[in-house]
C-alpha positions in Angstrom: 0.0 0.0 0.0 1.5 3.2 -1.2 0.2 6.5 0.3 1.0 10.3 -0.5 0.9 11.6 3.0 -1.1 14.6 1.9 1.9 15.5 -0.8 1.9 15.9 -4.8 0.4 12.4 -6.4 3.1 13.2 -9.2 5.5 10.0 -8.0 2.6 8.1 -6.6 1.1 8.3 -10.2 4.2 7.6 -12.7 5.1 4.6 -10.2 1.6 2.9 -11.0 1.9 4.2 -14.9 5.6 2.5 -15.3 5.2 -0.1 -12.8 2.2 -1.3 -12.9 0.3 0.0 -16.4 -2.5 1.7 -14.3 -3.0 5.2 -16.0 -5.1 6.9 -13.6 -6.5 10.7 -14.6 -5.9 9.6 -18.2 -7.0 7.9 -21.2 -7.4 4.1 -20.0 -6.1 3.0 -23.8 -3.1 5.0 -23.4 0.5 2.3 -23.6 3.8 4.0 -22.7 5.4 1.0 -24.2 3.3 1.0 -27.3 6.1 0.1 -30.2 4.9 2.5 -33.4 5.5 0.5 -36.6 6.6 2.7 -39.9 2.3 1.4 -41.0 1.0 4.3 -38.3 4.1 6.3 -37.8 7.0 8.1 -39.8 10.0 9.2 -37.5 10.5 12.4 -37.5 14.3 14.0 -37.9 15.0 16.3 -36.0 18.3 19.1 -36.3 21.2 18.5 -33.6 20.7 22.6 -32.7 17.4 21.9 -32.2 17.4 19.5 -30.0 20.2 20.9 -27.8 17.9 23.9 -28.0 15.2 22.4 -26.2 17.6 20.0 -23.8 19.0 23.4 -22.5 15.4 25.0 -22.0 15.1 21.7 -20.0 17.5 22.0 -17.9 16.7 25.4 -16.8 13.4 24.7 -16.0 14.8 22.0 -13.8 17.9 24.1 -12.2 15.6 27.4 -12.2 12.0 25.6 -11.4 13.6 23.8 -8.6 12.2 20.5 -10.6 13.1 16.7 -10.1 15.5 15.3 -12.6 13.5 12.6 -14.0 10.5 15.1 -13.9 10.4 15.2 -18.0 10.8 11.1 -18.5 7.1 10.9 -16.8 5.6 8.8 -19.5 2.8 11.6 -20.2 5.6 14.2 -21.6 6.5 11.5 -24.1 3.0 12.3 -25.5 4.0 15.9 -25.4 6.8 16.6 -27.1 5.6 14.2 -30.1 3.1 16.7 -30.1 5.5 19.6 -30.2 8.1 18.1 -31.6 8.3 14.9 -33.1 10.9 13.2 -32.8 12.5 14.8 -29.6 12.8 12.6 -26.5 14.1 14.3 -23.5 17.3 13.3 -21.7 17.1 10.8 -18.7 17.6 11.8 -15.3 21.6 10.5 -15.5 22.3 13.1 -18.1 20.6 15.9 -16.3 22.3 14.9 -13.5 25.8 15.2 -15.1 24.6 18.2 -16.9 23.6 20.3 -13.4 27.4 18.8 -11.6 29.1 20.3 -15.1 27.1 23.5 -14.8 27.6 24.1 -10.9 31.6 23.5 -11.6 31.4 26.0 -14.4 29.9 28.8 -12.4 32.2 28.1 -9.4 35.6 28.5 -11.5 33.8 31.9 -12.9 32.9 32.7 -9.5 36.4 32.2 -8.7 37.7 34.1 -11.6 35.3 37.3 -10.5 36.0 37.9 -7.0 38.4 40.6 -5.8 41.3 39.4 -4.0 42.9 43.2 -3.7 39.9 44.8 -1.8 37.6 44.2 1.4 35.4 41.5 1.2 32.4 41.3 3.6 30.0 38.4 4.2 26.4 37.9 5.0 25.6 34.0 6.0 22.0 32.8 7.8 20.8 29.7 9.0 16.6 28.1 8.7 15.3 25.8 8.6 12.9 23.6 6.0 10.0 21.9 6.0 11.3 18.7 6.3 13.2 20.0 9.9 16.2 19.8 7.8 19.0 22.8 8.5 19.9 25.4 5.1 23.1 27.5 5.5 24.0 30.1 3.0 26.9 32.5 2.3 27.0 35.3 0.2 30.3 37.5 -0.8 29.9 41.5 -0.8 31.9 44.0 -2.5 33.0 47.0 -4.2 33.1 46.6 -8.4 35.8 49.0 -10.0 33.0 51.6 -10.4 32.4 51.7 -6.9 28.9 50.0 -6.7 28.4 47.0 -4.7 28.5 43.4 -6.2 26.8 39.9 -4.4 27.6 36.9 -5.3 26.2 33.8 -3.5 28.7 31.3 -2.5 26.8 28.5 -1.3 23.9 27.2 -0.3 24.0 23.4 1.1 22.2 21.5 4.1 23.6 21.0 7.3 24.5 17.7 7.8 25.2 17.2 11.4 24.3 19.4 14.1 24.1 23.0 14.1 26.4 24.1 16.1 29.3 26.9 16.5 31.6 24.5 15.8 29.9 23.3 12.7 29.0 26.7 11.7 33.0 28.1 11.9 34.1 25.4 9.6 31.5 25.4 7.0 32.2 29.4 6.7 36.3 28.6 6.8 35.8 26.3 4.4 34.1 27.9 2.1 36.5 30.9 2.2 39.1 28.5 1.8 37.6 27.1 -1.3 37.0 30.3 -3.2 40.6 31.6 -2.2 39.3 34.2 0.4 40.9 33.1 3.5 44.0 35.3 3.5 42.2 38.4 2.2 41.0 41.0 4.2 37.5 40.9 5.8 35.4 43.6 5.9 32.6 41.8 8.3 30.6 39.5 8.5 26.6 40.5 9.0 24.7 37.1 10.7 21.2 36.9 12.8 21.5 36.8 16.4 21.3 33.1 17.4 23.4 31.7 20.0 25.3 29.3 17.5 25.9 32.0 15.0 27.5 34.5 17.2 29.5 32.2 18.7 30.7 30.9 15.5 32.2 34.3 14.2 32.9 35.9 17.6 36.7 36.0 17.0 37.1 37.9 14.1 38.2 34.8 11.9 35.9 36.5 9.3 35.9 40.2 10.2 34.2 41.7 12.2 30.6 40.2 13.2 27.8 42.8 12.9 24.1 41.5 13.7 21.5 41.8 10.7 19.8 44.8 11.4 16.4 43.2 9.8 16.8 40.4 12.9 17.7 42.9 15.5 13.9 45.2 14.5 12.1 41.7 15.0 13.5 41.3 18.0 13.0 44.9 19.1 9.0 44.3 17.8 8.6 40.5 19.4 10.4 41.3 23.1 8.9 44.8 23.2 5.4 44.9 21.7 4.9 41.4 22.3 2.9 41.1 19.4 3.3 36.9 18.5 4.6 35.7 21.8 3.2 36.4 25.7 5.8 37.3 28.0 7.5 35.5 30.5 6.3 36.3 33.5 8.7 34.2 35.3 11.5 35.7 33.2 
């Protein structure tokens, strides 16, 4: 017995369409594996350009969409893109896979390439977490361009694979500086929320400077002094 637990039916759906030839919410007749003999079908040719074309428009809609990789081989998109295009059939999830790791490595040496190493760099890095109670980190870069006008570039973004602590904390920034060549240039700050961990993990000036986000410090201003979402303490 396979249940959704009140998520998408997207997976639930293709796993009965592949698996088990049930093709519920479409046409009952409909065969996936139907071969197409040259009596009711001509193949279509179609251009190299073209189809890297449309496997590029792909794989933004799955790097920008935030999409699954094997979210175009769903059986129903084969239909699809016969429509559009004949003769077109999208990339597995394998290649979009390799595609997204070649992609990622390309922007990091540009990223490289791009940042300043003979002017102060300052850092913004924050901490939430998801719906799945799973912990997000992210670090972004700030600085100066040669017509004075400030420049961010994101650094990273990853989960937080063991606890979050200082500890943890300190060595996913130093290692990130350390990856992009940063950790021997000079820090302009570092701006973080006000948590415990977080100001305990840049509170020696390893990365400049620590100033709290000033966006944070208001909310905290509203919570604690209007009391607006939370009751006070009385025991506090």
């Amino acid at each position: 017995k396979k249940t959704t637990n009140g998520s998408s039916t997207f997976n639930l759906r293709r796993h009965l369409a592949i698996q088990h030839q049930i093709y519920i919410g479409i046409n009952a007749n409909f065969d996936r594996k139907k071969k197409k003999t040259s009596e009711n079908y001509s193949v279509a040719i179609i251009t190299k350009e073209r189809r890297e074309e449309i496997d590029r428009s792909l794989l933004n809609c799955i790097v920008r969409g935030g999409l699954p990789y094997n979210h175009f081989s769903h059986p129903w998109y084969e239909e699809l893109f016969d429509v559009l295009e004949p003769g077109y059939k999208a990339p597995d999830r394998c290649t979009f896979q390799k595609r997204i790791e070649h992609q990622y490595h390309e922007y990091i040496n540009e990223l490289k390439r791009l940042l300043p190493k003979d002017r102060p760099i300052a850092f913004t890095t924050d901490v939430w977490k998801g719906p799945t109670r799973d912990y997000y980190i992210c670090l972004t870069a700030h600085v100066f361009n040669d017509d004075v006008k400030p420049v961010s570039l994101l650094l990273s973004f990853r989960r937080l694979k063991n606890r979050k602590i200082s500890k943890n904390l300190n060595e996913y920034i130093a290692y990130e500086l350390n990856r992009f060549g940063l950790k021997d240039c000079l820090h302009a700050g570092i701006t973080t929320d006000n948590a415990s961990e977080m100001k305990a993990a840049t509170a020696f000036d390893e990365f400049g400077p620590r100033f709290p986000c000033i966006a944070h410090t208001f909310n905290l201003i509203i919570n604690h002094g209007l009391c607006i979402w939370k009751e006070p303490n009385e025991n506090r």
